[in-house]
N, C-alpha and C positions, 0 to 999 in steps of 0.2 A: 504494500500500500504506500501512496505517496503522499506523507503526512506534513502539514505547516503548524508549526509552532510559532504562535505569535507572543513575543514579550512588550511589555509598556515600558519597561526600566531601562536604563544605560544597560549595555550587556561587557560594559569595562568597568560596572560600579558593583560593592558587593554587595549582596540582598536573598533573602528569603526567596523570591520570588524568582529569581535567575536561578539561585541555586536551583530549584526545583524544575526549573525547565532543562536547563544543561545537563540535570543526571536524568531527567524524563529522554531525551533526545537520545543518551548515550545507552539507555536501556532498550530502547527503542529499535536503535541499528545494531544493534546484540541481535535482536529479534529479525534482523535483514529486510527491514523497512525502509525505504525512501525518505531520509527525514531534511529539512529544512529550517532553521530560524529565524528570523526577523525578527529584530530587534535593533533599537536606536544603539549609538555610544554615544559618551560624552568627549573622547578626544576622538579627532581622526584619525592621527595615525597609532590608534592601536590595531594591535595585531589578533587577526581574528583568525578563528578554526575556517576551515572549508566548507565546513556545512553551515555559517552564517552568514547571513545576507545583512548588511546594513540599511535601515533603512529611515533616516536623518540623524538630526543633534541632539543629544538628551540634552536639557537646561536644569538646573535644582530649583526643584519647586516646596516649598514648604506644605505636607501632608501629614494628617494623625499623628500629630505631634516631633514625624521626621521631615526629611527632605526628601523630595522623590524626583528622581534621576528622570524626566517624560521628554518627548518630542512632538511639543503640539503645535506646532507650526505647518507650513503649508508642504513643505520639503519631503516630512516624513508621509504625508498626507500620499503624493505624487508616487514616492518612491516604496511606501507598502501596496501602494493598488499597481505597481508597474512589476514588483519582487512576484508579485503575488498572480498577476497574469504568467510571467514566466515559468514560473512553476508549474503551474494545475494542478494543484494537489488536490486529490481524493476527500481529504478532509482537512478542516483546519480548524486547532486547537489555542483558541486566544484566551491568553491568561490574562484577571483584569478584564473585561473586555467596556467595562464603562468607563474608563483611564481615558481624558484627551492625549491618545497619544498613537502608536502602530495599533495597539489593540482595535481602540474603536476606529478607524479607518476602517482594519479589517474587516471589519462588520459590515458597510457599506457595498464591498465590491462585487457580494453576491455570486461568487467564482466557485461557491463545496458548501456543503453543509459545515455549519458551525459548530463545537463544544465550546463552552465560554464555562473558565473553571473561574470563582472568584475568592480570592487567600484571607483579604485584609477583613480585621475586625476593631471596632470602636463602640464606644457606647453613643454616638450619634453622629450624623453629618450633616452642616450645614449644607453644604456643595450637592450632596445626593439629595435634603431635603428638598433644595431650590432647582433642581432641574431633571427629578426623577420625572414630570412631566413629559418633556422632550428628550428623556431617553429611555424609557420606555417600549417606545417603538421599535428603537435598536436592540433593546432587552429583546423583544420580542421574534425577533428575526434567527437568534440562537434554534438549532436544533434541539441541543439539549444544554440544560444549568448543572453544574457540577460547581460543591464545597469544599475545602480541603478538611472542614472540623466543622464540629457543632456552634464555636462563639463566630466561624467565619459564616456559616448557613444563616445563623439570626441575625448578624449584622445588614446580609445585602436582602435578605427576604424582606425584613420590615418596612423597605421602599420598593422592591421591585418582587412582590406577591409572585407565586410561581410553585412548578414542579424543580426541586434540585437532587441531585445524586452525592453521594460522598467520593470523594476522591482523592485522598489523604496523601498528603505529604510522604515523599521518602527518602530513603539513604542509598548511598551507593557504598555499601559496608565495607565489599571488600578493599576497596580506595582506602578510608580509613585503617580497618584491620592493617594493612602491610606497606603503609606508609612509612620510610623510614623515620625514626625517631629526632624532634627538636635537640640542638645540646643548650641547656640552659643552664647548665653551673648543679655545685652541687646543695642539697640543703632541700626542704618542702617547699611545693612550688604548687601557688595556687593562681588558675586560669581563667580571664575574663577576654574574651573576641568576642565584638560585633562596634557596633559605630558607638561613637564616643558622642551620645546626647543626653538629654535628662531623662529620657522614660527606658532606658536602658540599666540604669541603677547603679552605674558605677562608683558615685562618689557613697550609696550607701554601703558598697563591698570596702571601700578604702577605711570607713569607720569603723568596719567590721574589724577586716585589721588590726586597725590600732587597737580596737577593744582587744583582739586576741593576744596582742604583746609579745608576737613569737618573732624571736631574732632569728630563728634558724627558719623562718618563713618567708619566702619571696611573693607578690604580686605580679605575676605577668598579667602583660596587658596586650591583646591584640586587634589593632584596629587604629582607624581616625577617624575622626568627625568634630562639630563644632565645640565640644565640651571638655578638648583634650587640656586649653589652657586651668580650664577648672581645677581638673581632676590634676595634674602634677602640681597644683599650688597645695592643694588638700597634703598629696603626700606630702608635700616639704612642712607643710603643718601639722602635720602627726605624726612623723619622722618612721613611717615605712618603708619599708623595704621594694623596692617597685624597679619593674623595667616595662616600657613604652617599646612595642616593635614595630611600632605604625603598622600599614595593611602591609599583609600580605601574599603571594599569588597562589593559587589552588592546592598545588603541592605542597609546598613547606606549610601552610594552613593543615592541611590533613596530618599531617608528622606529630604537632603539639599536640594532642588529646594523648600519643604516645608516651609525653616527656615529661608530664604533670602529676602531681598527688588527687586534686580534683578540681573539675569544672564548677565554676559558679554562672550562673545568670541571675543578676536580683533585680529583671524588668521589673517597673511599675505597673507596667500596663497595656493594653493596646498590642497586644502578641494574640494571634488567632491559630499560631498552633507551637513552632520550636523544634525547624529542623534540626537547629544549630546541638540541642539536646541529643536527639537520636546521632550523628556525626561524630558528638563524646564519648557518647557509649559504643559505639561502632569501633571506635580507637581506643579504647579500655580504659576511660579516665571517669571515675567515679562524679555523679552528677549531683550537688546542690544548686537550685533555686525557688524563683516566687512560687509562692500558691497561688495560681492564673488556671482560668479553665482551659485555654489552647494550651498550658503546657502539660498538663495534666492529660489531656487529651495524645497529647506527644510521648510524653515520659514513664506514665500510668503509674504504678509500681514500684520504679525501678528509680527512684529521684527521691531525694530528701527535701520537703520542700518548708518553706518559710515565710511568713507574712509580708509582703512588700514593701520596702522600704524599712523595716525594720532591721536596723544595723545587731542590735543587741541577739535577736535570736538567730543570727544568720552568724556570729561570730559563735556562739554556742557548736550551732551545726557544723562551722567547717574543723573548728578544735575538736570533736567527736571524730568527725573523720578523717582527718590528720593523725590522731593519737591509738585511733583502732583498726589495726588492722585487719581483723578479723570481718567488721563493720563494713571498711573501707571494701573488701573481697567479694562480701555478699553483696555488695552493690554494683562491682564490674560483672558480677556473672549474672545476675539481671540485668542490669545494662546490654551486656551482649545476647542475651535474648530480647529482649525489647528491639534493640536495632535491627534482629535479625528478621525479625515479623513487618519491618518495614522496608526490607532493601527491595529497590525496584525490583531485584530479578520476581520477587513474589510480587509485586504488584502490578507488573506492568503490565500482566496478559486482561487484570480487567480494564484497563485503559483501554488495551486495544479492541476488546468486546462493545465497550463502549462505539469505537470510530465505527466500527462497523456495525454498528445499530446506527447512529447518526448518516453515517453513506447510503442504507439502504432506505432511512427514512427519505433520502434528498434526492432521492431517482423517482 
C-alpha cells in the first residue's frame, strides 16, 4: 500500500508528535509498504531521510502552553497539495489534522481517503472554541477519527462531536533496548529530556534535588527550550549538581535511558499520553513522574508517580529509588514489559487494518 503521513510540526524540531510518526513510518516499511512524509522544517538546510518530502517553513507559534513548530502560510499550502498529487497515495494519514499547517491543507486536496489521528490534550481551547464552526466541515471530510489516549479522545471530541478509534502511541523498543550506552561520569544520575518550559516541570525536579541533598547525585538534563535560563539560575541557587546537554539527535537521545539511575518527568500538565515514558523503559531506566491521566494511560503500572509540581514528594520518590535496588529492579522489569506491549512491531498491523478499512471505504 502507498501510504502519506502527514505531520503539522517542524520534522527538525523534537516533539511527541514527530516522534510518533517517524517510528509509525519506520514500522511501516518493516511491513514493505510505500510510505511517504510531509512534513514542514524549521531550517532549510536540514538534512532529511529519503522518505521525507518537505513541505514549507515551520515558524514557533505559541500553543497549550508550548510552542508549536507549524507552517501556515501559503508555501506549505502549494507544496502539501503538489507532494501530495505526486504521490497518490492509497491513503493518507494526517496527524493533527485541525493544525493551520501541512495537516489541514491535506484535508482539502481530496486525493485518498483520510485517517486524521489527533495526540494533543488541554482542559480547553480558545482557538478550537472560536473556529470549531469552520472547521468542522474539514472534520468532517476524514474517513475515519483516531485518538492516541483517552484525555486526547475528550479533548478534541468536546468541539468536534464524532465516531473516534484508539490509536495509541508507540515505541520502537528495540532502538532503545540496544542503543549504545551515554558516558556521563561516575556517581547517580538522575534524567530529565524534553523542552525546557514551564508545564514540563523542571524547575520543580531541581527542588527536588536540593530537597534530596545527595552529593553523589547528578541532574542530567536533556533538551532546550525557552526556560533553560530559569532552570540553570535555580541550580546555581540550590547548589546542584547538574549538567545541560542541550538537544540532542535521535541516536545519542536513545543511548541515555541506558546510562541513568532513573527517569523523571514532573509535567504539570497538558500531556495527553508520554511517549517519552514508554522510550525509558524501552532503554531500562527506571520511571518517576506526575500523576497525569495521559501518563498513566502510557506508563500504567510500571511508573512511580507523584502529584504535580510537588517538589517534596517527588524528592521522596526519586531517594526510594536511588537507595533501593531491589525497588529500582522491579521497576525496569515492568518497565520492559510495558514498553514491550507498545513497540510498533505489535501495533502497527492494527494501523494498517485501519488504512484498509479507510481505502475500501473511499472506493
Amino acid at each position: 500500500m502507498k501510504i502519506a503521513l502527514v505531520c503539522p510540526y517542524g520534522w527538525d524540531r523534537h516533539g511527541g508528535v514527530q516522534t510518533h510518526v517517524r517510528d509509525l513510518s519506520r514500522a511501516l516499511a518493516r511491513r514493505a509498504h510505500d510510505v511517504r512524509v510531509l512534513a514542514p522544517v524549521a531550517v532549510r538546510a536540514h538534512r532529511m531521510d529519503a522518505s521525507v518530502e518537505v513541505v514549507g517553513r515551520a515558524i514557533a507559534i505559541p500553543a497549550n502552553g508550548s510552542v508549536a513548530p507549524i507552517a501556515p502560510g501559503p508555501d506549505a499550502w502549494w507544496s502539501t497539495r503538489r507532494r501530495l498529487r505526486d504521490v497518490r497515495p492509497d491513503v493518507i494519514h494526517i496527524h493533527e489534522p485541525l493544525i493551520l499547517s501541512s495537516s489541514l491543507f491535506a484535508i482539502t486536496t481530496k486525493l485518498a481517503p483520510c485517517v486524521g489521528t489527533f495526540h494533543a490534550s488541554a482542559d480547553k481551547s480558545a482557538l478550537y472554541r472560536l473556529f470549531a464552526p469552520f472547521l468542522r466541515p474539514l472534520a468532517d471530510r476524514l474517513t475515519l477519527r483516531t485518538a492516541v489516549s483517552e484525555p486526547a479522545l475528550a479533548f478534541v471530541s468536546r468541539y468536534f462531536p464524532g465516531t473516534y478509534e484508539m490509536t495509541p502511541n508507540g515505541v520502537d523498543a528495540q532502538r532503545f533496548r540496544s542503543a549504545p550506552p551515554f558516558e556521563l561520569g561516575a556517581g547517580k544520575k538522575v534524567l530529565f529530556a524534553g523542552r525546557l518550559e514551564e508545564r514540563k516541570g523542571l524547575e520543580t525536579l531541581i527542588r527536588a534535588m536540593a530537597r534530596l541533598g545527595r552529593s553523589d547525585a547528578t541532574l542530567i538534563v536533556a533538551g532546550s527550550g525557552p526556560r533553560e535560563p530559569e532552570a540553570r539560575a535555580l541550580v546555581a541557587r540550590t547548589g546542584i549538581r547538574a549538567r545541560f546537554l542541550g538537544a540532542l539527535s535521535d541516536e545519542t537521545f536513545a543511548g541515555l535511558f541506558r546510562s541513568v539511575d532513573v527517569y523523571c518527568h514532573p509535567a504539570t500538565g497538558k500531556e495527553s499520553f508520554g511517549i517519552v515514558l514508554l522510550e525509558a523503559m524501552a532503554g531500562g531506566a527506571p520511571v518517576v513522574c506526575s500523576e497525569l491521566p495521559g501518563f498513566r494511560t502510557a506508563a500504567g503500572d510500571a511508573a512511580v508517580y507523584v502529584p504535580p509540581g510537588d517538589d517534596r514528594a517527588l524528592a521522596v520518590a526519586l531517594g526510594r529509588m536511588l537507595d533501593d535496588p531491589e525497588q529500582a529492579a522491579l521497576m525496569r522489569d515492568l518497565g520492559a514489559t510495558r514498553a514491550s506491549a507498545f513497540d510498533w512491531d505489535s501495533l502497527v498491523d492494527d494501523v494498517i487494518e485501519l488504512y484498509e478499512r479507510a481505502r475500501d471505504m473511499g472506493t
